[in-house]
N, C-alpha and C positions, 0 to 999 in steps of 0.2 A: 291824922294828917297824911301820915305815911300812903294809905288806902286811895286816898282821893289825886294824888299826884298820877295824872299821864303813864301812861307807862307807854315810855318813847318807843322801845321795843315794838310792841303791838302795833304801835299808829306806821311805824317803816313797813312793818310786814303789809298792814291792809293799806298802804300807799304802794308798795309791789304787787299786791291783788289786781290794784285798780288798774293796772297796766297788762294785768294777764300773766302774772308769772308766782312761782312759789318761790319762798326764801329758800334756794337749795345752798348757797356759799354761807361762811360762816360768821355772821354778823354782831363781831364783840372788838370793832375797829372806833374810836372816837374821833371826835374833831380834829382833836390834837396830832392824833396816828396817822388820817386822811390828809391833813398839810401837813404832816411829814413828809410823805410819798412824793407829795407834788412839790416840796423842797425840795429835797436830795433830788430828783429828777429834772428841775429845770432847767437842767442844764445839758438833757436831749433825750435820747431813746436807745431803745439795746445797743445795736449796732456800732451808732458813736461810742457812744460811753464806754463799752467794754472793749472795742476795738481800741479805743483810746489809751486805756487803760494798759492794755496790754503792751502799748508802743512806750508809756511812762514806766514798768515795771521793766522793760529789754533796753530801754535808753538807762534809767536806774542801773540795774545789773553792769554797766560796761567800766561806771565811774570805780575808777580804783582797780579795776581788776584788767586780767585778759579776754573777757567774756566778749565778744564784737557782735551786734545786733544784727540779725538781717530778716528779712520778710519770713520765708520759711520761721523761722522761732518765732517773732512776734505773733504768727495765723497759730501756731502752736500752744503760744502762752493765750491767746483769745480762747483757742477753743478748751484748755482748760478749767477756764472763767468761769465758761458758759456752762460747764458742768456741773461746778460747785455752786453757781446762781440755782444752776434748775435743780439741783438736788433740794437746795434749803429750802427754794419757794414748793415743794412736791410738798416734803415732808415736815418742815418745820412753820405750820402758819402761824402757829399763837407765837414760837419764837419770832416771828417777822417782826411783832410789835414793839417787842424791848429795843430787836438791833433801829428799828423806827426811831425809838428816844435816844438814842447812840448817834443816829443818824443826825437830828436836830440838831444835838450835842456840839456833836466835830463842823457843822456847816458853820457854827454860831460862832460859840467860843474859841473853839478852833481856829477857826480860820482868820478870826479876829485878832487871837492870839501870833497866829504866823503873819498876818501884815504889818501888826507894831513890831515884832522882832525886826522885821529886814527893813523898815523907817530906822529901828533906834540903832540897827549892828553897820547899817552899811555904811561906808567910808566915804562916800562924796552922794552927790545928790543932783539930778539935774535940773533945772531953771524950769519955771511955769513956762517960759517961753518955747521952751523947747520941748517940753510936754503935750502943747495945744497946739503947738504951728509947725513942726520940724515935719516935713514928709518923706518917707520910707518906701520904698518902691522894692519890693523883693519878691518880684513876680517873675524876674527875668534869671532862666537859668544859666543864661551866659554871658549876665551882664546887659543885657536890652530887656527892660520891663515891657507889660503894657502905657507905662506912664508916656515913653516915647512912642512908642505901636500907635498906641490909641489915643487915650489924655488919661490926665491924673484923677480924672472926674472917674473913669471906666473902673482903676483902680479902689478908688474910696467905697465904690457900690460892691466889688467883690471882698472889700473888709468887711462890709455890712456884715456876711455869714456866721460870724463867729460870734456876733454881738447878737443875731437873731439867735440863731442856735439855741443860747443863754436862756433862751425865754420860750422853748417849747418843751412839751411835758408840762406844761398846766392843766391838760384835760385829764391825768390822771387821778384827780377828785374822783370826778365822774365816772372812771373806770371802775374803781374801788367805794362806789355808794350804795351799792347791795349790801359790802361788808359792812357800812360805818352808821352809825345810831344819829339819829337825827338829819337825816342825809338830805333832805330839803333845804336846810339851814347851812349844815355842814360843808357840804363838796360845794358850792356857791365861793364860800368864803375863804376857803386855803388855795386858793390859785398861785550892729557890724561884728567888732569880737566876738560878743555873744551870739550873733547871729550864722555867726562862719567859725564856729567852734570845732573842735573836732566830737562833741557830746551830742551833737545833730540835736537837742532841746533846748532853745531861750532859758528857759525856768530851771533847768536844773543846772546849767553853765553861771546863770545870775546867782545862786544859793551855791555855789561851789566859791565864786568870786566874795561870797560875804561870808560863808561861814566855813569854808574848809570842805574837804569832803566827807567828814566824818556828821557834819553839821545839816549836809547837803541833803543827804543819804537820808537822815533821822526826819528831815523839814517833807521829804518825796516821799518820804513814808506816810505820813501823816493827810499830802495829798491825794495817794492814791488806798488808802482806806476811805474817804471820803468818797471818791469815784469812783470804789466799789458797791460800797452804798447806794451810789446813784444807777450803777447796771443791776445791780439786784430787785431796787423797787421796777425800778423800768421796766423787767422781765414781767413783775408783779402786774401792772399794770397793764402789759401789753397780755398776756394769757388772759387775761378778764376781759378784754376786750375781743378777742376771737374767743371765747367761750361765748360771750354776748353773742356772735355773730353766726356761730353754730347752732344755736338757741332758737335764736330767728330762721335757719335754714340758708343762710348767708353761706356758710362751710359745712362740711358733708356731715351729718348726725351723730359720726363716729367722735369728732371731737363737743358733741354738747355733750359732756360726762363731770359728775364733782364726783369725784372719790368718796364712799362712803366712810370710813376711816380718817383719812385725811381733811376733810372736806375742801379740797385744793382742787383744780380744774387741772390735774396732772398733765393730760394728754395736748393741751394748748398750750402748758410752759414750757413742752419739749417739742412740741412744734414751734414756740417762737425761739429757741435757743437753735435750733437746727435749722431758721428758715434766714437766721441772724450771723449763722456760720455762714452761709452761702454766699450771704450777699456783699462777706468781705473777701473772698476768694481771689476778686479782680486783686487786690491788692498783692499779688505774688507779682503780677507783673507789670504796677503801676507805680509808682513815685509820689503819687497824690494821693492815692487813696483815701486819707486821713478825710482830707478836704470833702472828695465824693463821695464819700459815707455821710459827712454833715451834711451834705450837700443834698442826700437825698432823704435825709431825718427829714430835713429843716424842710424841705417842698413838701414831703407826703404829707406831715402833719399839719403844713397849715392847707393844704387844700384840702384837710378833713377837717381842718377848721373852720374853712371858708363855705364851702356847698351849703351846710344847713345857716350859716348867717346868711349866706345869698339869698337859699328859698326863702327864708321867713322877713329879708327885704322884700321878695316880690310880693309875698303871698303871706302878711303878718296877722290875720286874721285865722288862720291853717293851726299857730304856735299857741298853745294854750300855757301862757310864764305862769312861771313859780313863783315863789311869794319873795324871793330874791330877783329882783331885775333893774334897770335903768329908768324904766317907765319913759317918758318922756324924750331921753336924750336916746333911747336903745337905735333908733333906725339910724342917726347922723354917727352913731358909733361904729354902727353895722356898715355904713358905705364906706365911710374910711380907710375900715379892715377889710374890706373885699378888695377897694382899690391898690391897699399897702399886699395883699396877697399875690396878687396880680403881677406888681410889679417883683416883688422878691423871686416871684416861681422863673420869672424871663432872668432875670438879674442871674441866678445862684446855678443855670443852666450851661452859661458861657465858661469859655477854659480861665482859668488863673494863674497858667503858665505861660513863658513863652521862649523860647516856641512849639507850638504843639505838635510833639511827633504819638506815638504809642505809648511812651511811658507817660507825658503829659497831659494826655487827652483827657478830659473831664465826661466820664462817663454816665454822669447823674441824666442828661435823655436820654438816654438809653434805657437806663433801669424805670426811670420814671414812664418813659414811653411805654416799655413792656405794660407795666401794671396796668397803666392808663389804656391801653388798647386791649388788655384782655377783658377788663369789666367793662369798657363800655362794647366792645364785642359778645359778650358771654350773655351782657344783658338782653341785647336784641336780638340775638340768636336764642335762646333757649330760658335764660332767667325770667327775662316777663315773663313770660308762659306759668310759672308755678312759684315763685316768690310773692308773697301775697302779704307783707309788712310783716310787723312784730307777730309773734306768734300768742295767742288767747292760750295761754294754757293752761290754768287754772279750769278757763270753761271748757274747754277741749275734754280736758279730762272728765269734769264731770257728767259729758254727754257719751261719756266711753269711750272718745276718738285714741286710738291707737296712732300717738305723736312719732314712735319708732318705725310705727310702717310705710315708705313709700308712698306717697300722693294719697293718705290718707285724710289729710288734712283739706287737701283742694277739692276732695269728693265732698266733703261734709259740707264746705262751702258751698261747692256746685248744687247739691241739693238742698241747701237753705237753710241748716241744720247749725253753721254758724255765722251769724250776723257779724263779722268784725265792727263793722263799719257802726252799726250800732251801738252795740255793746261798750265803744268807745266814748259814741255819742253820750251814754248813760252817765259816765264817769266826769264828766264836766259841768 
């Protein structure tokens, strides 16, 4: 019986054949490990998360002590982070998997366990009414919000961020389905006082007010292991996703490399740990930062979310689904989400301070602007020319095409030598 059983192994590999590529990462990730990833993640991407992190650990450090936080240490305590992330994700893959079930662990029990503590320890409690309908305006640095600026409508759409935020890092499945056994199946399915304290953090000022600071301390411990966890997969996921793009010819050939030893995509985890340093940098001399870091998680990802549900609204016929889909309802989902895209990317662009001088200014178009203007510039200058989709590699090789060499690939094409378009045709 043993004999006749599937052997899942095999059918992932010749399902990566049929796409053109060789199992080169190391594929001993289960279902279980793959929505791990995309748990402990959901709640953003390098940058946030470990810049976050770094502001809980330097707001942490000041409670009880003479430690006093300021930007310089937090950019310090980040890039820290980012070193011990890219060190483990280099060299520690198969360890990824345990800290994976650790990670489950603390999101689960954890965290469940720290919200009945502060229900059963806290000492008053405030009213549904005042949960559901009390509105807070804390946009105004000197006391004038946007609530008055603009309406309280402008503000409720700039709280939206934090609540979206929450919910990207689901395409991390999909990042990590090379590594994970069953991956058809698999990556489908895991997708006032206090606020004018002088501890400049809600959460850790409300955990000082209920458990002391010794209480406090132990509770901010426990959340930023948890949110370490969360910049560690994210590193994970985000390297596999520009090794994918190198792969393709997307990024320069230097970064398509898996370690042979490690079998880790080294040279992509320390480009996304150094491209993640960078992009918190403004924060020496912003006051918001925090926000325009989410600000710019939460837009890039969903408009890499949004473009391929767009095309395959226009053009559904192009998408060849997997044995996991909507069937029926997929296009009224898909307009939804292109439209809810739409609106967040204008929404999470505008300032949420006010008034806006140079420390306030919400620099997320800018950065967004950049990106967005160098690819779709880069494309029509010089990318169409030699970008020619996923790369056949499997065939390539087998016809001798030298993949390392320089326009080696568009010559073989140009003289007919390989069919993509076919080859693809075959596999359907």
């Amino acid at each position: 019986m043993e004999a006749q059983k599937p052997d899942v192994q095999a059918r992932d590999e010749d399902k990566l054949a049929e796409l053109g590529y060789k199992q080169d990462l190391n594929r001993d990730w289960s279902m279980l490990h793959n929505f791990g990833v995309s748990f402990s993640i959901i709640v953003a991407v390098t940058t946030g998360i470990t810049f976050g992190l770094a502001g809980l650990i330097s707001t942490t450090a000041s409670v009880g002590t003479s430690y006093e936080a300021t930007a310089g240490k937090t950019l310090g305590i980040f890039a820290a982070l980012l070193v011990s992330q890219g060190i483990i994700n280099s060299f520690g893959v198969h360890l990824l998997r345990y800290l994976n079930n650790t990670s489950i662990l603390l999101h689960s029990v954890g965290i469940s366990c720290f919200c009945i503590a502060v229900l059963a320890k806290a000492p008053t409690h405030q009213s549904a009414k005042f949960v559901f309908s009390t509105f807070y305006d804390g946009t105004g640095v000197e006391g004038i919000g946007w609530s008055i600026r603009a309406s309280p409508a402008y503000v409720a759409a700039c709280g939206v961020l934090m609540s979206q935020y929450t919910i990207t890092g689901f395409d991390a499945s999909a990042h990590l389905s090379e590594e994970t056994r069953n991956a058809q199946w698999s990556a489908p399915l895991d997708f006032e006082s206090t606020v004018d304290s002088d501890i400049g953090q809600p959460v850790t000022q409300i955990l000082i007010d209920i458990f002391g600071e010794p209480g406090a301390i132990a509770l901010m411990t426990l959340i930023m292991v948890c949110v370490y966890h969360c910049g560690l997969f994210s590193m994970t996921s985000n390297s596999r996703m520009m090794f994918g793009f190198a792969r393709d010819g997307g990024l320069p050939h230097f970064f398509d490399n898996v370690d042979a030893k490690f079998r880790a995509p080294i040279r992509t985890i320390w480009l996304a740990a150094f491209l993640s340093f960078l992009l918190a940098v403004p924060s020496l001399g912003s006051t918001v930062a925090f926000s325009a870091a989410t600000s710019i998680a939460t837009i890039g990802l969903y408009i890499s979310y949004g473009l391929p549900i767009l095309v395959g609204l226009i053009w559904p016929r192009n998408f060849d689904k997997g044995p996991f889909n909507l069937r029926f309802a997929s296009r009224i989902v898909a307009l939804v989400a292109v439209l809810w895209i739409g609106f967040i990317t204008i929404i999470f662009c505008l300032p949420t301070a006010n008034p806006v001088d140079s420390q306030t200014l919400n620099y997320t178009p800018v950065a967004v602007g950049i990106v967005a203007l160098w690819a779709v510039g880069s494309w029509f200058l010089w990318a169409r020319k030699w970008f020619t989709g996923p790369v056949r590699q499997i065939q390539a090789e087998r016809l001798g095409i030298d993949l390392e060499e320089p326009g080696a690939l568009e010559k073989a094409e140009a003289e007919g030598k390989l069919d993509v378009d076919a080859d693809i045709a075959k596999t359907k």
